[in-house]
C-alpha positions in Angstrom: 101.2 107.3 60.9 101.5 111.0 61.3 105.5 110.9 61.8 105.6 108.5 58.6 103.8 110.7 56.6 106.2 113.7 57.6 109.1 111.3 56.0 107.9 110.9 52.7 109.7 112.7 49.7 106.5 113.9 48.9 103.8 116.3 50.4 100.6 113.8 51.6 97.9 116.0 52.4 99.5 119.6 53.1 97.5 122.3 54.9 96.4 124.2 51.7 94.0 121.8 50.2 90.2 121.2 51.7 90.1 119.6 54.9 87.8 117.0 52.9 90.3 116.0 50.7 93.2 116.4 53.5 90.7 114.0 55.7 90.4 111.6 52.6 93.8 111.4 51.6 95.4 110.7 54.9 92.5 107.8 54.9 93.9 106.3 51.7 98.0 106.9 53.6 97.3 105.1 56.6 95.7 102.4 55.0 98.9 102.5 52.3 101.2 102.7 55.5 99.2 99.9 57.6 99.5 97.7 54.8 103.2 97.9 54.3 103.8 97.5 58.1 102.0 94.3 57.7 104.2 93.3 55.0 107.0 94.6 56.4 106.7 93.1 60.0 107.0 96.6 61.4 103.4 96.7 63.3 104.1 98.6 66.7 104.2 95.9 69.4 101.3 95.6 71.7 99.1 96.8 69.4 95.5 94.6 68.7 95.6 94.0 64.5 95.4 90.6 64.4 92.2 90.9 66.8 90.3 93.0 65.1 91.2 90.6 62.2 89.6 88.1 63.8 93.2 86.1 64.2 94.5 85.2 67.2 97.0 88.0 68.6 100.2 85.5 67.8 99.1 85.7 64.2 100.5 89.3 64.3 104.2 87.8 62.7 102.5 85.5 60.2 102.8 88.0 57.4 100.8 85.9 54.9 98.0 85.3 57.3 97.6 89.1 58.4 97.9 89.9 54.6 94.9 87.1 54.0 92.7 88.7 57.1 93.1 92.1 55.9 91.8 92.1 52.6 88.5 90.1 53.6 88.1 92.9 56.0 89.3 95.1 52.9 86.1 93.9 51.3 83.9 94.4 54.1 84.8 98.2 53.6 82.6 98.1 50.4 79.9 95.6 51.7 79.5 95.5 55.5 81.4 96.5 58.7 85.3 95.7 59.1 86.7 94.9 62.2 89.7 96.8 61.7 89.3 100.2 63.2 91.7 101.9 60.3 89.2 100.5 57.9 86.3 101.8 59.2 88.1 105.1 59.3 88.2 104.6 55.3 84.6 103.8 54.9 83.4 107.1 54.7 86.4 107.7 52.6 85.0 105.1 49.9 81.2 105.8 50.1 82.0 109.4 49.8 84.0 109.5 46.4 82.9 106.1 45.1 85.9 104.3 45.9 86.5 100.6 44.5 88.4 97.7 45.8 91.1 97.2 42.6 93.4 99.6 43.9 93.5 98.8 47.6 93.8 95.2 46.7 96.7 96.2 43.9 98.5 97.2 47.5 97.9 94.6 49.5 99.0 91.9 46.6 102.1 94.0 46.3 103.0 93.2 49.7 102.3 89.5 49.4 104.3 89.4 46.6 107.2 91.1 49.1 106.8 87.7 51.1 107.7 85.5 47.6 110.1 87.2 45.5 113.1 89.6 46.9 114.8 89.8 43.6 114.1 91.0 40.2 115.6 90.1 37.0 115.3 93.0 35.1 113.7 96.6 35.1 110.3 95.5 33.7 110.0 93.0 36.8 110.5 96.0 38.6 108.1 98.2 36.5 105.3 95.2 37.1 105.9 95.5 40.6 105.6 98.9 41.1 102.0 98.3 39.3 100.7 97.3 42.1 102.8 98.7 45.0 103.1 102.8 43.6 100.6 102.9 41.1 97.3 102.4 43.0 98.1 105.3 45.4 97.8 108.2 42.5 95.1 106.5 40.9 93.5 107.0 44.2 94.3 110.9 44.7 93.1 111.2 40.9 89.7 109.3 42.1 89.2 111.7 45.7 89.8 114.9 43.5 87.4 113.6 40.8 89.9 114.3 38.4 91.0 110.8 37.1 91.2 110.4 32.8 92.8 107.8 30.6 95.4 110.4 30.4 95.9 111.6 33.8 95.9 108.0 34.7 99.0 106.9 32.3 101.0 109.8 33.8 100.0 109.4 36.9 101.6 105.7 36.8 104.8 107.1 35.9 104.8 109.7 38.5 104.2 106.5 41.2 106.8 104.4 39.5 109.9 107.1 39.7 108.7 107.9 43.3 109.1 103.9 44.0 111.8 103.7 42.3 113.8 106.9 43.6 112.5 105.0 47.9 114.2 102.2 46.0 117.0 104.0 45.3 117.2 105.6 48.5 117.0 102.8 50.8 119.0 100.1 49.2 121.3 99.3 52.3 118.2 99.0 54.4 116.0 96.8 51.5 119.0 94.7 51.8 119.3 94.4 55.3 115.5 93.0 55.0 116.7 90.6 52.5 115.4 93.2 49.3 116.9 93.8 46.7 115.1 96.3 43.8 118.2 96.4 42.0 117.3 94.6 38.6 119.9 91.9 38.6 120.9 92.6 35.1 121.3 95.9 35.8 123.5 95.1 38.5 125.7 92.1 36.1 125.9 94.8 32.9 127.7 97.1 35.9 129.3 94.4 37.2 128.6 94.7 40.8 127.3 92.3 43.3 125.4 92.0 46.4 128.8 92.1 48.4 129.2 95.1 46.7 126.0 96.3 48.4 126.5 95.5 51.7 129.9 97.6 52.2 129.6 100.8 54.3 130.0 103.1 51.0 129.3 102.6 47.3 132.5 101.6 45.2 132.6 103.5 41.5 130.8 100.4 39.9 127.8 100.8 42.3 127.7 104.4 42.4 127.9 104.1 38.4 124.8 102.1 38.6 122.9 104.0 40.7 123.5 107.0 38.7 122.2 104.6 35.7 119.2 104.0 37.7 118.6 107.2 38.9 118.7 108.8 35.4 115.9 106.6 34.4 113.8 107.2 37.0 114.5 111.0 35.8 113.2 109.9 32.8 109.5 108.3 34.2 109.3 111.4 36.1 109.9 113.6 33.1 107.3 111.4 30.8 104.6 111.9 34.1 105.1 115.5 34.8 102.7 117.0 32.5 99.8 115.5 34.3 100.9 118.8 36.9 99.8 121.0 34.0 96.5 118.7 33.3 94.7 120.4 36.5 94.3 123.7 38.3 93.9 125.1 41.4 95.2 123.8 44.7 95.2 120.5 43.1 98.1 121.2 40.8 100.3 122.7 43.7 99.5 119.3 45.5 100.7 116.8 42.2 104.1 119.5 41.7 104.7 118.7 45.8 104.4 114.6 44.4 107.0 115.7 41.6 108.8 117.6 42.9 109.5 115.1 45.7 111.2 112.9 43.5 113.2 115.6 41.3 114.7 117.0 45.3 115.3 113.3 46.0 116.8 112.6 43.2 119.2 115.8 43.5 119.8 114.5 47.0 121.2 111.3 45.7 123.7 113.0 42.8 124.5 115.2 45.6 126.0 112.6 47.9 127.3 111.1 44.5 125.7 108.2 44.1 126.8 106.8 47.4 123.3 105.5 48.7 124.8 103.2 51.4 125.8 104.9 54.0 122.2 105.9 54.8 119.4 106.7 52.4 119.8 110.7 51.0 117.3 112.9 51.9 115.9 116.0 50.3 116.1 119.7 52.3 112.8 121.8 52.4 114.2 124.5 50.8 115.1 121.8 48.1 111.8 121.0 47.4 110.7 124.4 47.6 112.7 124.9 44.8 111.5 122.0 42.8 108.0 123.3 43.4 108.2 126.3 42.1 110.8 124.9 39.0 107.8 122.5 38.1 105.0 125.0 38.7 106.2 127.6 36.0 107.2 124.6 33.4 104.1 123.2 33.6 101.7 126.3 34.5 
């Protein structure tokens, strides 16, 4: 969980806040992470999840089933004792800041939703999706700082929903190699470019033109999020400019390599985000 973590665009707990908060957040990430290997079909072989989900341990690669196990342990969290020890890692996590299920369950039916649809028709499919699979994570760090508004909450969506969007970006070869595409398919027929087009070892002009479409937009939701950086003080605002500026050195990263996202997914350099830190900190200090 700890090597995932160091391979997010974005800072998860970094040294510089609390240790309560640092001890809360990572909580809330591995339970984030844990869910999406479920969904993904990446859990570490050998390991006991379906056990302590009460399944037996073949149930481990039927995705649905592990999804179903895990939220009524999900909601022993709040109620009782879950068998999962990851989950009882998070109880303290919950009691402590008053924690309730909607978000956590907002990720879990994400990934369920992974198992049905692999397609979407246009960018507010997408934008519906990422309502449950991006949003519930800042709505989180909002609710463990004790910070969360009306406000903070609507730009804290569109922070969640560029990040998604920009891993979308990012990792389109691989999302198609699981049978994913995040592409909105009329995005991808207004550019003209199919999922052939996708598969080939480097981006044509048409699919570089539509990532750079994509991208842009995504520029946009991060733009329309970023004041909630200048909402909060403290330690907590360098913690949500590491979250944007994440996505602004990720999405640099990606018009660096020119909109070619298939050959492998375009990463961000520390000194890049450095950068965007301190860029967002004095717009929005």
């Amino acid at each position: 969980m700890l090597d995932k973590a160091a391979r997010e665009n974005f800072p998860v707990a970094p040294f510089f806040l609390p240790r309560a908060w640092r001890d809360d957040l990572m909580a809330v990430y591995g339970y984030a992470r844990l869910v999406d290997d479920i969904g993904d079909g990446d859990l570490p072989p050998g390991r006991d999840d379906a056990l302590w989900l009460g399944l037996p341990r073949e149930a481990a690669d039927d995705r649905l089933a592990m999804l179903d196990a895990f939220e009524a342990d999900l909601r022993r969290v709040f109620d009782a004792t879950p068998g999962h020890p990851l989950l009882r890692a998070l109880q303290p996590t919950v009691r402590r800041r008053g924690l309730t299920p909607e978000p956590f369950l907002g990720l879990i039916e994400a990934n369920r939703q992974d198992q049905r649809v692999s397609r979407y028709q246009s960018h507010q499919d997408l934008l519906a999706y990422c309502e449950l699979s991006a949003n519930p994570v800042g709505r989180l760090v909002l609710a463990i700082t004790g910070t969360a508004t009306p406000e903070r909450i609507r730009r804290s969506d569109a922070v969640c929903t560029a990040l998604q969007i920009i891993e979308h970006l990012q990792d389109v070869a691989e999302d198609l190699r699981r049978d994913r595409v995040y592409l909105p398919a009329q995005d991808m027929a207004r550019f003209g470019v199919t999922e052939a087009d996708l598969a080939a070892p480097t981006g044509g002009a048409k699919v570089r033109a539509l990532v750079k479409f994509e991208a842009e937009r995504a520029g946009d939701l991060l733009n329309e999020g970023t004041p909630l950086v200048g909402s909060v003080h403290g330690r907590l605002k360098l913690l949500l400019a590491g979250f944007v500026a994440g996505g602004r050195a990720a999405l640099a990263a990606v018009a660096a390599a020119g909109y070619d996202v298939l050959p492998g997914p375009p990463k961000a350099t520390k000194l890049g985000l450095l950068r965007e830190v301190g860029s967002t900190l004095r717009r929005e200090g």
